[in-house]
TORLO-541462 format. One record per residue: residue number from 1; x, y, z of N, C-alpha, C, O, CB in turn. Coordinates in steps of 0.2 Angstrom, whole numbers, padded with zeros to 4 digits. Each point is the difference from the previous one (the first is absolute). Glycine has a CB too. Example, Ala and Ser with C-alpha at 12.3 -4.5 7.8 and 13.67 -1.06 7.14 Angstrom:
BEGIN
+-----+-------+-------+-------+-------+-------+-------+-------+-------+-------+-------+-------+-------+-------+-------+-------+
|   n |   n.x |   n.y |   n.z |  ca.x |  ca.y |  ca.z |   c.x |   c.y |   c.z |   o.x |   o.y |   o.z |  cb.x |  cb.y |  cb.z |
+-----+-------+-------+-------+-------+-------+-------+-------+-------+-------+-------+-------+-------+-------+-------+-------+
|   1 |  0066 | -0028 |  0039 | -0004 |  0006 |  0000 |  0004 |  0006 |  0000 |  0005 | -0001 |  0003 | -0014 | -0005 |  0003 |
|   2 |  0007 |  0011 | -0010 |  0004 |  0006 |  0001 | -0004 |  0005 |  0003 |  0003 |  0006 |  0001 |  0003 | -0009 | -0011 |
+-----+-------+-------+-------+-------+-------+-------+-------+-------+-------+-------+-------+-------+-------+-------+-------+
% end
This chain:
BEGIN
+-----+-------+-------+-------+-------+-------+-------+-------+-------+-------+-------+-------+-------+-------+-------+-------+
|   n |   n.x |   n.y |   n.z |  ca.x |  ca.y |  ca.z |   c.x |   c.y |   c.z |   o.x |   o.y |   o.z |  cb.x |  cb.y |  cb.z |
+-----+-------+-------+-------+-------+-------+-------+-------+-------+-------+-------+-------+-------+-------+-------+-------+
|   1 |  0513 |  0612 |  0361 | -0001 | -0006 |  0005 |  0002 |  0002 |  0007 |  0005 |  0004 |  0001 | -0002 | -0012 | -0011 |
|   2 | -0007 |  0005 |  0015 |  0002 |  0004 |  0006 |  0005 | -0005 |  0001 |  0001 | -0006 | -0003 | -0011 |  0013 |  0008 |
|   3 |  0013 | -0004 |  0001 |  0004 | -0004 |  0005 | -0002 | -0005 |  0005 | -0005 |  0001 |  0003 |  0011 |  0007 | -0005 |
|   4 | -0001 | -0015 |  0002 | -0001 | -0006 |  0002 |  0001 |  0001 |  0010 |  0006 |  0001 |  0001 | -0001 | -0007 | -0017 |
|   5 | -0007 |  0005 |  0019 |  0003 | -0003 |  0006 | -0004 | -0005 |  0001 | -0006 | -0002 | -0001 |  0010 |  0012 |  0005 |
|   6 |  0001 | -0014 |  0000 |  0000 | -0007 |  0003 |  0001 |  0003 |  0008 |  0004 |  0004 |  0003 |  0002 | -0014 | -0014 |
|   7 | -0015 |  0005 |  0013 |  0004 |  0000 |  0007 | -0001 | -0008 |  0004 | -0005 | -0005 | -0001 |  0001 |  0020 |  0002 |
|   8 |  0007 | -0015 |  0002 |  0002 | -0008 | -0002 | -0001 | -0001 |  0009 |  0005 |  0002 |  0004 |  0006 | -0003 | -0018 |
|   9 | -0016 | -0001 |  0018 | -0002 |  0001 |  0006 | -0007 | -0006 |  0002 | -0005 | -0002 | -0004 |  0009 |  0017 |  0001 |
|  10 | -0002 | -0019 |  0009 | -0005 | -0002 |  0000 | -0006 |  0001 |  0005 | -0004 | -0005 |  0001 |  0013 | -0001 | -0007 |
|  11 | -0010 |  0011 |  0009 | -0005 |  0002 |  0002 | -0004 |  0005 | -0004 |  0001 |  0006 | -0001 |  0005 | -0009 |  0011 |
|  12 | -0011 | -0002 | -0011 | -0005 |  0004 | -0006 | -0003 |  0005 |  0000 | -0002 |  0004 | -0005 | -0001 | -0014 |  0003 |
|  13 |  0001 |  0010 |  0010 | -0003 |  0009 | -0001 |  0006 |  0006 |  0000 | -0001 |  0005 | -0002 | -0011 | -0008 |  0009 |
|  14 |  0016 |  0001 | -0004 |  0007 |  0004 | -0004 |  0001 |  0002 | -0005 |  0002 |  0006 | -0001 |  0002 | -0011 |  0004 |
|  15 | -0005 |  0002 | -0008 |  0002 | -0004 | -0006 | -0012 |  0006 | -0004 | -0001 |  0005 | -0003 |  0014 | -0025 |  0009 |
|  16 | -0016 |  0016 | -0004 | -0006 |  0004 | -0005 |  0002 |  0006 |  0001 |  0002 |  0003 | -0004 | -0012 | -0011 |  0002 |
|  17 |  0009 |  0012 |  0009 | -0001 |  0007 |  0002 |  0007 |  0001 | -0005 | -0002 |  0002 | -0005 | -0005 | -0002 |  0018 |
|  18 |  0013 |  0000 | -0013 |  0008 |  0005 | -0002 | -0005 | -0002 | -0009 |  0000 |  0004 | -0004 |  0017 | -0009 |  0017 |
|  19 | -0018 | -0003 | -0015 | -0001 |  0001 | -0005 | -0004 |  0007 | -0003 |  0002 |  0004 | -0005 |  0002 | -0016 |  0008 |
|  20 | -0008 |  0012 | -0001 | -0009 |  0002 | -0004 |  0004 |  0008 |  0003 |  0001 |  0003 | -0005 | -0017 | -0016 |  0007 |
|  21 |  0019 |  0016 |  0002 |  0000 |  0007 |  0003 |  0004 |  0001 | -0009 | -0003 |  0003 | -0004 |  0004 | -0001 |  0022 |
|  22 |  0008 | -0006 | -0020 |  0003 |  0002 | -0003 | -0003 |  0001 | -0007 |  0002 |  0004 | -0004 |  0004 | -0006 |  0012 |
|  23 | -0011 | -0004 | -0009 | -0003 |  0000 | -0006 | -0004 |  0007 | -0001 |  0000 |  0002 | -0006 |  0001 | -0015 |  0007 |
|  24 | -0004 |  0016 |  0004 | -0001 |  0007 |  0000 |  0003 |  0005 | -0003 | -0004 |  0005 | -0002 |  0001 | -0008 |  0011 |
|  25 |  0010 |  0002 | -0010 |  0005 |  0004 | -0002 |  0003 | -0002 | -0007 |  0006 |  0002 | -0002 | -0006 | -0001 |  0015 |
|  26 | -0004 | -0006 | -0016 |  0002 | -0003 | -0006 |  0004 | -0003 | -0001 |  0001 | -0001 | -0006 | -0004 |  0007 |  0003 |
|  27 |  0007 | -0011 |  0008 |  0004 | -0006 | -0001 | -0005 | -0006 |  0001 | -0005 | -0002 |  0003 |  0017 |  0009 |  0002 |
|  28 | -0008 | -0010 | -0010 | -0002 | -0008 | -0001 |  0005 | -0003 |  0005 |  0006 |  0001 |  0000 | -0009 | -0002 | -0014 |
|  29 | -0002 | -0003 |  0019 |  0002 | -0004 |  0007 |  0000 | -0009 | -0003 | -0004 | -0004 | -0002 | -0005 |  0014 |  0013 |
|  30 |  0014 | -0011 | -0011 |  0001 | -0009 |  0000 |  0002 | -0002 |  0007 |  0004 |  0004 |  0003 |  0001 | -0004 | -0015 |
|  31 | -0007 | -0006 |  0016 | -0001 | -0001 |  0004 |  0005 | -0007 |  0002 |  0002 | -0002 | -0005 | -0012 |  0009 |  0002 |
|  32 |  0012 | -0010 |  0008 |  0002 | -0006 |  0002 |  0000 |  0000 |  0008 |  0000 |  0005 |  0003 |  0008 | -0007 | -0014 |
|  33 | -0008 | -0006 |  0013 | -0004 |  0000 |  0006 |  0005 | -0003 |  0002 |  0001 |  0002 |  0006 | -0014 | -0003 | -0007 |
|  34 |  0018 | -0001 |  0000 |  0007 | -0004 |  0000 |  0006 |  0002 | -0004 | -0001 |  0003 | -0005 | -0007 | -0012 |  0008 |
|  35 |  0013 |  0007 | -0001 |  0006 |  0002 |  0000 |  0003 | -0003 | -0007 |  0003 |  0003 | -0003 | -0002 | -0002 |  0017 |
|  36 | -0004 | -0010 | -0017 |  0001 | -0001 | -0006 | -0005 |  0004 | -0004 |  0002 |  0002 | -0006 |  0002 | -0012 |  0011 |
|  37 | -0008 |  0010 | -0004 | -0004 |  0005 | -0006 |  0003 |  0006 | -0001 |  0001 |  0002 | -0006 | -0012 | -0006 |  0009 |
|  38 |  0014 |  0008 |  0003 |  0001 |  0008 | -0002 |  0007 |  0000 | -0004 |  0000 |  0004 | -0005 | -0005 |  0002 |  0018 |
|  39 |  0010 | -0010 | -0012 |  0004 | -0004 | -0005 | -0002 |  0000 | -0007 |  0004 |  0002 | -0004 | -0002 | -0008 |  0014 |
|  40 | -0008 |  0002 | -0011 |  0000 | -0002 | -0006 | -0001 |  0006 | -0004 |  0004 |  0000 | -0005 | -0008 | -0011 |  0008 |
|  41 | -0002 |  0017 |  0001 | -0003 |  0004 | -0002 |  0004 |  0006 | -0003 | -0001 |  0003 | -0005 | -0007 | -0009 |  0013 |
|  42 |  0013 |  0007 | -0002 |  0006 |  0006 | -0001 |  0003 | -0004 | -0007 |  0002 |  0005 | -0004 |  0001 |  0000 |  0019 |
|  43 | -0001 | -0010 | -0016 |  0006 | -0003 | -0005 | -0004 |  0000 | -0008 |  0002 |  0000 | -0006 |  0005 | -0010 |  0017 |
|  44 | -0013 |  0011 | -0010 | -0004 | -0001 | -0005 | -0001 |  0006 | -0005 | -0003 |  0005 |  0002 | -0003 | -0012 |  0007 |
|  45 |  0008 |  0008 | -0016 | -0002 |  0007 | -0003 | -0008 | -0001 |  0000 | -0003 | -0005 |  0000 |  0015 |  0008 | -0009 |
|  46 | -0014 |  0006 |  0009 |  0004 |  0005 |  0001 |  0001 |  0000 |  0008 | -0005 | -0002 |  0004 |  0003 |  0008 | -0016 |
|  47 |  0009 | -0003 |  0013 |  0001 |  0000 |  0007 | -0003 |  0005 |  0004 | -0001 |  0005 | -0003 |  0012 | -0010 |  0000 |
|  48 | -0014 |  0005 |  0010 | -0003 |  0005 |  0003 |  0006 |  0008 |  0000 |  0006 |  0000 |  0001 | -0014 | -0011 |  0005 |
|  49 |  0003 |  0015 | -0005 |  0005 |  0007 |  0003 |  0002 | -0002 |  0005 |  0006 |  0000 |  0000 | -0011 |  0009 | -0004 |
|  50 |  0002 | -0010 |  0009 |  0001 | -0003 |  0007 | -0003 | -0005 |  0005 | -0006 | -0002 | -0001 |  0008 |  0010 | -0002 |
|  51 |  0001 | -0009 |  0007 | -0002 | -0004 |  0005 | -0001 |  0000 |  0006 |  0005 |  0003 |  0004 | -0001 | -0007 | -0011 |
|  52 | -0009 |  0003 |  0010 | -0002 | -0002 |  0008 |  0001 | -0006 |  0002 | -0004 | -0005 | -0002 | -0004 |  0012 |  0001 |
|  53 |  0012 | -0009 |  0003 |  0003 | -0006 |  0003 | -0001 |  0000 |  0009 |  0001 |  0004 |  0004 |  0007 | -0004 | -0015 |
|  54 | -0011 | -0007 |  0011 | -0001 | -0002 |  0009 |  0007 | -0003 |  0002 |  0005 | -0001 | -0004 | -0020 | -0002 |  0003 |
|  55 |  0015 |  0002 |  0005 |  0009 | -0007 |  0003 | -0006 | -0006 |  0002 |  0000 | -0005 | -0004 |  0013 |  0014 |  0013 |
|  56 | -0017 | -0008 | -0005 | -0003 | -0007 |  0001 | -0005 | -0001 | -0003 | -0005 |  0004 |  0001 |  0009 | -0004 |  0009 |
|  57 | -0003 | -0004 | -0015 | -0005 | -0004 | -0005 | -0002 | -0008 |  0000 |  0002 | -0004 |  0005 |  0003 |  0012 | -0013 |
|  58 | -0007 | -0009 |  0005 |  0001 | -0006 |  0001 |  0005 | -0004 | -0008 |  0002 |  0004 | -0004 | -0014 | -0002 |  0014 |
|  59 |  0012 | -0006 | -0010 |  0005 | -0004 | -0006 |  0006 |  0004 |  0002 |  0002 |  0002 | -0005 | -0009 | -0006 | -0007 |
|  60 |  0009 |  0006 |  0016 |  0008 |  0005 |  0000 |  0000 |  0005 |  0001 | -0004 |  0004 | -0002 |  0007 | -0008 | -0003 |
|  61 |  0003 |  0007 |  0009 |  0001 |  0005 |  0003 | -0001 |  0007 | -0006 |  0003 | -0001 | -0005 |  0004 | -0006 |  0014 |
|  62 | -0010 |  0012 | -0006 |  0001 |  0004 | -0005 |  0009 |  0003 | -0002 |  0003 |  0001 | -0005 | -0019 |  0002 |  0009 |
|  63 |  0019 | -0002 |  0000 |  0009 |  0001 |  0003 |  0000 | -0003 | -0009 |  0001 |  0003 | -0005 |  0005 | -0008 |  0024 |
|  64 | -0008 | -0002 | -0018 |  0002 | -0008 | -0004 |  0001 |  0005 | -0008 |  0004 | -0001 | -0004 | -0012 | -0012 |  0012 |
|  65 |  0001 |  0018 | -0008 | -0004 |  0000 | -0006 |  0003 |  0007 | -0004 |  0000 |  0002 | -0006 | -0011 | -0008 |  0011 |
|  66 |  0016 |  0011 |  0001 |  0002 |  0007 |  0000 |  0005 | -0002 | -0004 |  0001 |  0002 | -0005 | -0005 |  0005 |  0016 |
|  67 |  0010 | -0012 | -0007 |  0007 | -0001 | -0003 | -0001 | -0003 | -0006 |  0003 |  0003 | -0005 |  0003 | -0004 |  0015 |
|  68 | -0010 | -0004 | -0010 | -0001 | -0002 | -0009 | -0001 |  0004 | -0006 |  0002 | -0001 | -0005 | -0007 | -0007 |  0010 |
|  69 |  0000 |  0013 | -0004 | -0001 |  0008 | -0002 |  0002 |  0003 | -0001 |  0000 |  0004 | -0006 | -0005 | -0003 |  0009 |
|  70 |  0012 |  0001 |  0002 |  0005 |  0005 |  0000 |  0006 | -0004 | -0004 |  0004 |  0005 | -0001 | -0008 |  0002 |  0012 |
|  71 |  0006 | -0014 | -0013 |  0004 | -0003 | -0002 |  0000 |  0001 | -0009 |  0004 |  0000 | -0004 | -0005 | -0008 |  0017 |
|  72 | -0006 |  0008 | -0013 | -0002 | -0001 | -0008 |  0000 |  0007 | -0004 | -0004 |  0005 |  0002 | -0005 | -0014 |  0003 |
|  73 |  0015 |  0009 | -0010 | -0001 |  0006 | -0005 | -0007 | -0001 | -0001 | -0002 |  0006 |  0001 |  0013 | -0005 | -0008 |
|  74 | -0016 | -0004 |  0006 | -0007 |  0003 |  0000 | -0005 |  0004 |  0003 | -0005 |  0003 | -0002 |  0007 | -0011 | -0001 |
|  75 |  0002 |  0007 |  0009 | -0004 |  0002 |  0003 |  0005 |  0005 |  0008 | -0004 |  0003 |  0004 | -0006 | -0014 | -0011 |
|  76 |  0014 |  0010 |  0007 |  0005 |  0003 |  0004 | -0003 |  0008 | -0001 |  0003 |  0004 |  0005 |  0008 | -0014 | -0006 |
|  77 | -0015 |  0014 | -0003 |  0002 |  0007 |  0001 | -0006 |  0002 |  0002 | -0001 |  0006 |  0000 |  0010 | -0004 | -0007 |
|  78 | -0015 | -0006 |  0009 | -0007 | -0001 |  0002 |  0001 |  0005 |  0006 |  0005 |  0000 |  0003 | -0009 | -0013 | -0007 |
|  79 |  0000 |  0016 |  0006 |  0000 |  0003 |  0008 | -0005 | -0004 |  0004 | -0006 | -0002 | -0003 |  0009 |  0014 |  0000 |
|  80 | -0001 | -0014 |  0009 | -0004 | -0007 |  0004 | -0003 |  0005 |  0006 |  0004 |  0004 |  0003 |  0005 | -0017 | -0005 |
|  81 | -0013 |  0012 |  0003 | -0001 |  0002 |  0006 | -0002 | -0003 |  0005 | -0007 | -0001 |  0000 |  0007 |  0009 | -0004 |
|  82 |  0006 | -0013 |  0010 | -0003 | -0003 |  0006 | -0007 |  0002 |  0004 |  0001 |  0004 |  0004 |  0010 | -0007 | -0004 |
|  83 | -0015 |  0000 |  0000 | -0004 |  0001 |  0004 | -0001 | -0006 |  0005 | -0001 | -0006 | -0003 | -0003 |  0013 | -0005 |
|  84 |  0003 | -0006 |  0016 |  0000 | -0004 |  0002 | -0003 |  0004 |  0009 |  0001 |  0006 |  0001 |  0008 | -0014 | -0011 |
|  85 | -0012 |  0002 |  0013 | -0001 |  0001 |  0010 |  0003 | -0001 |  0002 | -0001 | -0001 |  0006 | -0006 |  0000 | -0003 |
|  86 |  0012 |  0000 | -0005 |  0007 | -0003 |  0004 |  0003 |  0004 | -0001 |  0003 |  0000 | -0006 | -0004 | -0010 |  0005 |
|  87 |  0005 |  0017 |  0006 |  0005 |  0002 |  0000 |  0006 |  0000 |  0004 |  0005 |  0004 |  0000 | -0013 | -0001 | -0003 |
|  88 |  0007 | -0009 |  0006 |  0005 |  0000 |  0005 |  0004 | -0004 | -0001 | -0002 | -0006 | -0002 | -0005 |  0009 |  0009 |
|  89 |  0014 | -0004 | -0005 |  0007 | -0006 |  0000 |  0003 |  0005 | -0007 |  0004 | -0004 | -0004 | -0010 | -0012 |  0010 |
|  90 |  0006 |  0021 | -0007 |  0004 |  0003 | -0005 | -0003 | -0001 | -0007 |  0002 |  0004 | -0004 |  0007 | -0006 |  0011 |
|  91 | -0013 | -0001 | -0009 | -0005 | -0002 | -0007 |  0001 |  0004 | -0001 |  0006 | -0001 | -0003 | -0013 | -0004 |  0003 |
|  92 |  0004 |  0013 | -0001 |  0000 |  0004 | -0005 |  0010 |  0002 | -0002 |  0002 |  0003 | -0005 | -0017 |  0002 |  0010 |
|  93 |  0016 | -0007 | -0002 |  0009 |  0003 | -0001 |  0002 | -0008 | -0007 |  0002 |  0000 | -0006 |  0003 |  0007 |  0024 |
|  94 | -0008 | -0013 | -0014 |  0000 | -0005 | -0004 |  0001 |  0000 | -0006 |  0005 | -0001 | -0004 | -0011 | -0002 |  0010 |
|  95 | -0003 |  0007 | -0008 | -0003 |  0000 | -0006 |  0005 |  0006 | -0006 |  0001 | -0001 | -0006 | -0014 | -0003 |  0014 |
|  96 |  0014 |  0008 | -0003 |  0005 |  0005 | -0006 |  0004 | -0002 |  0000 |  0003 |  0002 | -0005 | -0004 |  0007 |  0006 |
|  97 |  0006 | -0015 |  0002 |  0005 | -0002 | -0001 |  0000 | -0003 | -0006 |  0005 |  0002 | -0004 | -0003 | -0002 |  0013 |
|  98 | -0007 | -0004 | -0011 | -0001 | -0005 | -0005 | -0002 |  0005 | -0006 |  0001 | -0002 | -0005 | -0005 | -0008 |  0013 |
|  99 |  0001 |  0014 | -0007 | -0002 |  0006 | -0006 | -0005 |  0004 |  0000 |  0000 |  0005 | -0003 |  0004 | -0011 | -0002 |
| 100 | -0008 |  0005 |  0009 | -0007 |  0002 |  0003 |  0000 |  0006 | -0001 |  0003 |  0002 |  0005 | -0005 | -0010 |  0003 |
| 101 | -0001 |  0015 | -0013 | -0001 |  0004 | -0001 | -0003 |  0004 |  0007 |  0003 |  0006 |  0002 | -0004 | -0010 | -0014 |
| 102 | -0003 |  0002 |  0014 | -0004 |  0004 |  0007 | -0005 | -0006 |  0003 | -0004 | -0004 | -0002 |  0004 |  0019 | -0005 |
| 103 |  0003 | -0013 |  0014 | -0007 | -0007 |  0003 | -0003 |  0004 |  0006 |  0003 |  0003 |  0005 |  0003 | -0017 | -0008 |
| 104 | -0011 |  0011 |  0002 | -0005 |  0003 |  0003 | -0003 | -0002 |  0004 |  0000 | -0006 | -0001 | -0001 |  0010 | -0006 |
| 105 | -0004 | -0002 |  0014 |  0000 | -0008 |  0003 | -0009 |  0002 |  0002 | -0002 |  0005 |  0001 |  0017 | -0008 |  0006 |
| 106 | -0018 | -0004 | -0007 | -0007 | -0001 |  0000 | -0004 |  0004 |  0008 |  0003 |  0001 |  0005 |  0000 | -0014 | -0012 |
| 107 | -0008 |  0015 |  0007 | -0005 |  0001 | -0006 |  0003 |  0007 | -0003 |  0003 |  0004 |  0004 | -0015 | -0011 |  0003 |
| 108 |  0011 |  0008 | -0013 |  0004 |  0007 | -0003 | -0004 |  0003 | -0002 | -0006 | -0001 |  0000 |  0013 | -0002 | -0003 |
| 109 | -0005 |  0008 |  0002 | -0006 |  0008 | -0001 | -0001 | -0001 | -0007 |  0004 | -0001 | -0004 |  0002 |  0013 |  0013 |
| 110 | -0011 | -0012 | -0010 |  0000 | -0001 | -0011 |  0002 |  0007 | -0002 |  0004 |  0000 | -0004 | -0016 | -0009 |  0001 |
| 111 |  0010 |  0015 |  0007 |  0003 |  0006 | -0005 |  0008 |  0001 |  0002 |  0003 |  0003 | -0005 | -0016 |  0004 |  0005 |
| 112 |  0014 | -0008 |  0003 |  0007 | -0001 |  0000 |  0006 | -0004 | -0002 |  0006 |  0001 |  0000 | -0011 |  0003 |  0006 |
| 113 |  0000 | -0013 | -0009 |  0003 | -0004 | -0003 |  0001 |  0002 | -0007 |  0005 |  0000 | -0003 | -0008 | -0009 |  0012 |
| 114 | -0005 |  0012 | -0011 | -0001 |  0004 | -0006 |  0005 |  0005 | -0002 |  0003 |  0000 | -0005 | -0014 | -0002 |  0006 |
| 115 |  0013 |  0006 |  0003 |  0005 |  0007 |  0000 |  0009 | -0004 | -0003 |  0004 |  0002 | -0005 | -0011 |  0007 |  0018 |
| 116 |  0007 | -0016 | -0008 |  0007 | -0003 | -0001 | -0001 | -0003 | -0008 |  0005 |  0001 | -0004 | -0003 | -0005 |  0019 |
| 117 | -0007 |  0000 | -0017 | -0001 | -0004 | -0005 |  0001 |  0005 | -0006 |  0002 | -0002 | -0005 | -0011 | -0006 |  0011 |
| 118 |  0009 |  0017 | -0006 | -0001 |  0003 | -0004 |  0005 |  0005 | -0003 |  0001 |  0003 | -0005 | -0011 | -0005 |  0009 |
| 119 |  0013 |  0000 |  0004 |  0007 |  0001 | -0001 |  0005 | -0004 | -0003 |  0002 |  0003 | -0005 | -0004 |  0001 |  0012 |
| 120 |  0004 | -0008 | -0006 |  0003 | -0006 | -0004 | -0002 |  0000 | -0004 |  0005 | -0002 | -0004 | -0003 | -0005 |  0009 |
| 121 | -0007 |  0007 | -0009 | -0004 |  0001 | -0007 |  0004 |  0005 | -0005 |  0002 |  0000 | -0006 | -0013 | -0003 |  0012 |
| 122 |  0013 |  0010 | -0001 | -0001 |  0005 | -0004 | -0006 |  0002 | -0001 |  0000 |  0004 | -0004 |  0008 | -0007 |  0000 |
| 123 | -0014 |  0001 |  0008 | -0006 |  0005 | -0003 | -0001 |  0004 |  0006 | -0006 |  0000 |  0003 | -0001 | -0009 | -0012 |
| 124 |  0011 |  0014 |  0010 |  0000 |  0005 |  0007 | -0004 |  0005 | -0003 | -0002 |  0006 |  0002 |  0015 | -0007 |  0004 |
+-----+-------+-------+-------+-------+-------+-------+-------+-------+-------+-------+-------+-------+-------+-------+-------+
% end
């Protein structure tokens, strides 16, 4: 069975391009366009390997969606990785505060988001 990532993003050519490159690489991509769905999606067995997480979604902050994640023996040992265009006012310090594995800020290099993703995996 391959591995699960969720990327939970609501700008869609974001979202098909990151999807369809990783599926290249044999991960199964689950998707959410909003902050209640990536929620539902992450809490849901089986749980993803990982996550791409946006902050600005819509239904709620993605911040909202990281601490709830990191709160949960379910899911607290997930590696998140923030993604976002917004680097500025401290966010990325934010986001590791809250738990945030690595964040990365838009538009992102895919072979380098791929190198990070493969890391955290373990599949170096």
């Amino acid at each position: 069975m391959s591995k699960i990532i969720l990327i939970a993003d609501d700008d869609e050519v974001f979202v098909q391009l990151l999807s369809e490159y990783l599926k290249d690489y044999g991960f199964e991509i689950e998707t959410a366009s909003d902050a209640m769905h990536a929620s539902i999606i992450a809490f849901r067995p089986p749980h993803p390997a990982l996550i791409l997480l946006d902050i600005r979604m819509p239904a709620g902050s993605g911040l909202a969606v990281l601490k709830r994640l990191r709160d949960s023996d379910w899911t607290k040992n997930i590696p998140i990785i923030v993604v976002s265009a917004d680097a500025s006012s401290g966010l990325p310090e934010e986001a590791r505060a809250l738990g945030a594995t690595e964040f990365a800020q838009k538009p992102v290099n895919l072979e380098a988001m791929r190198g990070v993703i493969f890391k955290l995996l373990g599949m170096e």
